[in-house]
Each structure stands twice: as C-alpha cells, then as structure tokens.
TIRO-2110 file (N, C-alpha, C; in Angstrom, 1 decimal):
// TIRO-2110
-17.0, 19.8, -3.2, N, 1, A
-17.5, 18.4, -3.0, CA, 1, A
-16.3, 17.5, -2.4, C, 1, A
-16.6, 16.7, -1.7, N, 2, A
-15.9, 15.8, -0.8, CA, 2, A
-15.4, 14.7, -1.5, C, 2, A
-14.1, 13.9, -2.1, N, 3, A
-14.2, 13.1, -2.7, CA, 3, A
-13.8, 12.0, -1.7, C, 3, A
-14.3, 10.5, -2.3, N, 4, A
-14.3, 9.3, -1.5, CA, 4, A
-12.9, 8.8, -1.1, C, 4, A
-12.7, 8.4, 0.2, N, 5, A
-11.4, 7.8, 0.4, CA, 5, A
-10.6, 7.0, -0.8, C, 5, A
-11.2, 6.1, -1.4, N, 6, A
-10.6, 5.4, -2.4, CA, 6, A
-10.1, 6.3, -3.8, C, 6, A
-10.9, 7.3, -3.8, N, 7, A
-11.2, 8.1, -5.0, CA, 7, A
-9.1, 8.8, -4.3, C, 7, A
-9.4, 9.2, -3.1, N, 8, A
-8.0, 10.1, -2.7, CA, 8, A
-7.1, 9.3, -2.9, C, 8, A
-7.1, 8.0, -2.7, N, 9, A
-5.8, 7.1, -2.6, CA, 9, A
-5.3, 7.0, -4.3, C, 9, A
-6.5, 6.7, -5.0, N, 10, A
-6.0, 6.3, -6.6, CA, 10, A
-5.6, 7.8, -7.1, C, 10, A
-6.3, 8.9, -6.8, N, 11, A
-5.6, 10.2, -7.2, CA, 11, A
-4.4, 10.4, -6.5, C, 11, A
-4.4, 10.5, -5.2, N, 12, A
-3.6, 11.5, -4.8, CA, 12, A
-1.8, 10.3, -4.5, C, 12, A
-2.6, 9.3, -3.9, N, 13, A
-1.4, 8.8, -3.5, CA, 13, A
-1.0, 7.5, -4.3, C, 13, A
-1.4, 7.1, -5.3, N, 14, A
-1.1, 6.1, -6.2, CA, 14, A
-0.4, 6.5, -7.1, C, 14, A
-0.4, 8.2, -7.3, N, 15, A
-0.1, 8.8, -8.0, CA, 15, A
1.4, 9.5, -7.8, C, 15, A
1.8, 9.6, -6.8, N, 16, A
2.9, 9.8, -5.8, CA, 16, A
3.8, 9.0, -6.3, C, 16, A
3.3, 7.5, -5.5, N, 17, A
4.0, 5.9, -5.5, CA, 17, A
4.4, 5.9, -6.6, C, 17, A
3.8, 6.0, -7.7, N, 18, A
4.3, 5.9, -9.1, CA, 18, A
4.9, 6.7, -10.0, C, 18, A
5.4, 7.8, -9.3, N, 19, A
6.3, 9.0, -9.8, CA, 19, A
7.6, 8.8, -9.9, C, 19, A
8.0, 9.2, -11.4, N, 20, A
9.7, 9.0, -11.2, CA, 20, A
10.2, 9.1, -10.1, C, 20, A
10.4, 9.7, -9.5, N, 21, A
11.0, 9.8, -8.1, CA, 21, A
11.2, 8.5, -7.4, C, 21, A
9.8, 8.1, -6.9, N, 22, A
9.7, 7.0, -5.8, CA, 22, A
9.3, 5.8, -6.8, C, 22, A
8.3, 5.5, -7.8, N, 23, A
8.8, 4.6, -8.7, CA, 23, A
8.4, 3.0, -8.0, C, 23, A
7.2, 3.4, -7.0, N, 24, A
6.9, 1.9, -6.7, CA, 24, A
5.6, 1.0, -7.4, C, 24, A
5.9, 0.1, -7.4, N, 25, A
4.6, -0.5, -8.3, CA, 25, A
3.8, -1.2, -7.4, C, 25, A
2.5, -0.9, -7.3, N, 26, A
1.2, -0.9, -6.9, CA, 26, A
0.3, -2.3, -7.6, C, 26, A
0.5, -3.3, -6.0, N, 27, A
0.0, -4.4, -7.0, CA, 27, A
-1.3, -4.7, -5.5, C, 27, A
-2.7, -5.4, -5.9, N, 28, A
-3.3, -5.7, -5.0, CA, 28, A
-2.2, -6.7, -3.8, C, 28, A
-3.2, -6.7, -2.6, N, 29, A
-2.7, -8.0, -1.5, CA, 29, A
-4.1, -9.3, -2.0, C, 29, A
-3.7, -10.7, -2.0, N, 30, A
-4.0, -11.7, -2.0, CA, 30, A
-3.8, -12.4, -1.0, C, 30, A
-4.9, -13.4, -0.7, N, 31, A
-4.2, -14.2, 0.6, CA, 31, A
-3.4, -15.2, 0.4, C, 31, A
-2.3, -15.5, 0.8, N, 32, A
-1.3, -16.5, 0.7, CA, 32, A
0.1, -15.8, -0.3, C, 32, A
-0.2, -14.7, -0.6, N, 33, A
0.4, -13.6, -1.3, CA, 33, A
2.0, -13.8, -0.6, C, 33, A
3.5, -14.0, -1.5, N, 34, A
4.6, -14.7, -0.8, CA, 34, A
5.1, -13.0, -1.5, C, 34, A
5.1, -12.5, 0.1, N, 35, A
6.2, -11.1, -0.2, CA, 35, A
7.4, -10.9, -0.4, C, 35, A
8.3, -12.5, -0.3, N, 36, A
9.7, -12.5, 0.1, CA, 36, A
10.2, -12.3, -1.4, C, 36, A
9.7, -11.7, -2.2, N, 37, A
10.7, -11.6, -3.6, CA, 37, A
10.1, -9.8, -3.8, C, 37, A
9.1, -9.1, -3.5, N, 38, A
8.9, -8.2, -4.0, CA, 38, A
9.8, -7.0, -3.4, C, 38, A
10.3, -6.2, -4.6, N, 39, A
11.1, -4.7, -4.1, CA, 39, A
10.6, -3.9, -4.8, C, 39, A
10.6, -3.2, -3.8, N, 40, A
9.8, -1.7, -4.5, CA, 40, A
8.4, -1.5, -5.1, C, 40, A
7.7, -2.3, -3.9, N, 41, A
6.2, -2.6, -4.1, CA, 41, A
5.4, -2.4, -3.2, C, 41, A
4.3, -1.6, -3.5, N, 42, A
3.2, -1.3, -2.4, CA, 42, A
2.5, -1.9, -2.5, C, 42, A
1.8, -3.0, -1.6, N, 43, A
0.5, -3.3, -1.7, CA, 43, A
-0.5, -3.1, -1.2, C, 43, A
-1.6, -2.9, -2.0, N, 44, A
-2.8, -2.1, -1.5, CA, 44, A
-3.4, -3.3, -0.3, C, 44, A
-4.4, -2.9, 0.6, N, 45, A
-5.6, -3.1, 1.4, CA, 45, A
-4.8, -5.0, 2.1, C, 45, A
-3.5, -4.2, 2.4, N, 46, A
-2.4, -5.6, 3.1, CA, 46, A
-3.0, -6.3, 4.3, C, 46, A
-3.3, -6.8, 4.8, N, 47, A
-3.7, -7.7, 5.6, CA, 47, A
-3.1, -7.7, 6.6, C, 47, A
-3.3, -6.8, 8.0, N, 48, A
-2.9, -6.9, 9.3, CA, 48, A
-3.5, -7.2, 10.6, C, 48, A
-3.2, -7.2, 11.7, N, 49, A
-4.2, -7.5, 13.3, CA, 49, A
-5.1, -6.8, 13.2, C, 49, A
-5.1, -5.8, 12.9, N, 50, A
-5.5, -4.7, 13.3, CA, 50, A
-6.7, -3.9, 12.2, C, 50, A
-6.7, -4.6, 11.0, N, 51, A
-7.5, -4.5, 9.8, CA, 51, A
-6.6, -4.7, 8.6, C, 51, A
-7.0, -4.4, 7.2, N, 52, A
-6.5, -3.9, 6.4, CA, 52, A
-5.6, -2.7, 6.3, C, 52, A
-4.4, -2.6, 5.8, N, 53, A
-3.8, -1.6, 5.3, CA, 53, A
-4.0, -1.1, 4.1, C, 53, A
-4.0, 0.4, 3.7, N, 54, A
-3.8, 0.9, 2.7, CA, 54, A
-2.9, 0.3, 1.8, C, 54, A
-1.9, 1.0, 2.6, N, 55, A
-0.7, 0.0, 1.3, CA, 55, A
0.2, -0.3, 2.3, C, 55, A
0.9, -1.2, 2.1, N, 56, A
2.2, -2.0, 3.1, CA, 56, A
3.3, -1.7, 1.6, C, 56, A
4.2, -1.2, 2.6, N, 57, A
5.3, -0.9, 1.2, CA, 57, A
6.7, -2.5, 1.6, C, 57, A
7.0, -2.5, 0.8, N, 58, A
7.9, -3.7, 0.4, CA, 58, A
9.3, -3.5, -0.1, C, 58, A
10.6, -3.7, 0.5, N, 59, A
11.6, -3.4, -0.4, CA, 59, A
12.5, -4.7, 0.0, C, 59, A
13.3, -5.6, -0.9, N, 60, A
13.9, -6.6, -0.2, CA, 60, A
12.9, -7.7, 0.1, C, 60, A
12.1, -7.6, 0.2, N, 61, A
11.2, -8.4, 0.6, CA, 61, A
10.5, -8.5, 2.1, C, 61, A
10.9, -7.0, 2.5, N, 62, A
10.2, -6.8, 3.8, CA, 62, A
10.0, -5.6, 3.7, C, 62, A
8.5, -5.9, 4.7, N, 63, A
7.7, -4.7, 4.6, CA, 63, A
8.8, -3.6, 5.3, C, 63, A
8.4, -2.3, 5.2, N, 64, A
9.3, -1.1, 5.7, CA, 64, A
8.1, -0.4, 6.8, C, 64, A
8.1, -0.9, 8.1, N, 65, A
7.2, -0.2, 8.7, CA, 65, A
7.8, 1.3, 9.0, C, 65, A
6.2, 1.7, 9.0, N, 66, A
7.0, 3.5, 9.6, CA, 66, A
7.1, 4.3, 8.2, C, 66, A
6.9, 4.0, 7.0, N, 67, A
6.9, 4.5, 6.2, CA, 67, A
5.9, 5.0, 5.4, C, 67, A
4.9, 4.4, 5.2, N, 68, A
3.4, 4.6, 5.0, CA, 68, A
2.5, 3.3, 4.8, C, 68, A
1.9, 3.2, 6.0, N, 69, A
1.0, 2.2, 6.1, CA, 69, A
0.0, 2.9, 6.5, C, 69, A
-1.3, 3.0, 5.9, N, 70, A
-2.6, 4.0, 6.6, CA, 70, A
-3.0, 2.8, 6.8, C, 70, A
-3.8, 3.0, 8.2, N, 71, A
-4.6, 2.0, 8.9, CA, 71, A
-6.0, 2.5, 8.8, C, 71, A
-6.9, 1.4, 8.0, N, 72, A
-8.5, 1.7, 7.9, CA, 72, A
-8.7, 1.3, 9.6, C, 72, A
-9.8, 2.5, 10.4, N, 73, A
-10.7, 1.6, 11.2, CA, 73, A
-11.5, 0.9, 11.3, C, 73, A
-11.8, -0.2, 12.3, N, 74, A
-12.4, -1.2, 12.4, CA, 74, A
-13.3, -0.8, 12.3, C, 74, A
-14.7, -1.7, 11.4, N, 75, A
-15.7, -0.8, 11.8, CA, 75, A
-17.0, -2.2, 12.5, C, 75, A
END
C-alpha cells in the first residue's frame, strides 16, 4: 500500500531532521513569520514564488538553499 505524501514526510523525513546527527527542529511556517533569529530550523510548508515548500531549512537565520527544499506542484 502506497502511503500519503504527508504520511512520508512525518515518517521518513521528520524523522531524519530530528536525529541526533542533524538535530533540526521542525516548527510550522506562519505568515509574517521573522526567520532572522532561527538556527537549525526547518520549516515546514515555507512560503515561496513558486508554491509552498516542504521545509526551508534555516541556520543563522538564513535559509540554506540547495539543501532540501521539496517543491509541491502547482496545482
């Protein structure tokens, strides 16, 4: 059985993020949301041109493009 996109992200890759290893904390996107303080923070369903993001990761207070940003399509 096929599990749902959201179902893969909270298993497979929420699950990742939050491993000793990588150790990032997973907080929703809000609008008006001030990213200039957050490090080592992914936020889910981020707000871009182009749609929502999966997660926009954060360190310093800027996003890290190129690192993992899944882009939902437009639908």
């Amino acid at each position: 059985m096929t599990e749902s996109e959201k179902v893969t992200r909270k298993k497979r890759i929420d699950t990742r993020l939050k491993s000793a290893l990588l150790n990032w904390n997973i907080i929703p996107w809000t609008e008006g949301m001030d990213t200039s303080a957050l490090n080592a923070h992914a936020v889910e369903e981020y707000s871009t041109e182009s749609g929502p993001a999966d997660y926009a990761l954060f360190v310093k207070g800027r996003s890290r493009d190129g690192f993992l940003v899944l882009l939902k399509p437009k639908s």
